[in-house]
N, C-alpha and C positions, 0 to 999 in steps of 0.2 A: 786651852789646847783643843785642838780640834775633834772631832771621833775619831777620825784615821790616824791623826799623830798617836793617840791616847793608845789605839790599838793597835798601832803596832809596837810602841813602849810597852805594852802590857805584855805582848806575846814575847819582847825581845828578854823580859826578866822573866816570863817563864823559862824560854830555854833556858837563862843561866841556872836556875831551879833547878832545872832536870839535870844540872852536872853534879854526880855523883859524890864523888871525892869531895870533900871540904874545903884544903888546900886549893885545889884546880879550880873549883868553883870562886874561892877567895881571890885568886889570881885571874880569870877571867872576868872581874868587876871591874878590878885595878887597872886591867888593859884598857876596858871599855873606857871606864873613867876617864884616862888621858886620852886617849880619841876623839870620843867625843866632845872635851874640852878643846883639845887644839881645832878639829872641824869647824864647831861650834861658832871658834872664833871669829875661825876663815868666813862664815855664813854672815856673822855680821861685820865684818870686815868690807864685804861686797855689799852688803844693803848700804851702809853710809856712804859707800862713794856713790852708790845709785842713786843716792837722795843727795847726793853733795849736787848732782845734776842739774845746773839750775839757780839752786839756791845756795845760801850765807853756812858757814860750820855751823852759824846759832840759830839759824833755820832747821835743820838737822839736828843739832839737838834738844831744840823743844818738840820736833818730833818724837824724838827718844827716847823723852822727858832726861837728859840729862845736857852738863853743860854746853855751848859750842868748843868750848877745847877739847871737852870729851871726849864729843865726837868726833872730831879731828884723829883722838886720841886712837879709836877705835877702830877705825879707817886704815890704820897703818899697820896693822895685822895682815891686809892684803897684799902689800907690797914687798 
């Protein structure tokens, strides 16, 4: 991870930190959590078709290190 990813993760679990309430705080992880799994998705959802660009699905996924179905696999998140 990079210093800037790292810090702003760092600061982004401070603030949940600083929510008071237990509950609220519990529940604002769980938000986070699915957000940024579904995003996440979408983010490489668009890299593999960027690298589809060009090249084979098993092109793309030995970039990936995973298989070319995978990647195919993974790719279809963006659509």
């Amino acid at each position: 991870m990079t210093d800037t990813l790292d810090a702003r993760a760092t600061s982004l679990v401070a603030t949940i930190r600083e929510i008071s309430d237990d509950v609220e705080r519990y529940q604002a992880v769980k938000e986070l959590e699915v957000r940024l799994e579904s995003d996440l998705k979408q983010v490489k959802a668009e890299i593999a078709l960027a690298l589809h660009e060009g090249r084979s699905w098993q092109q793309v996924g030995e970039l990936l290190g995973v298989t070319g179905s995978r990647a195919e696999q993974i790719s279809r998140a963006a659509r």
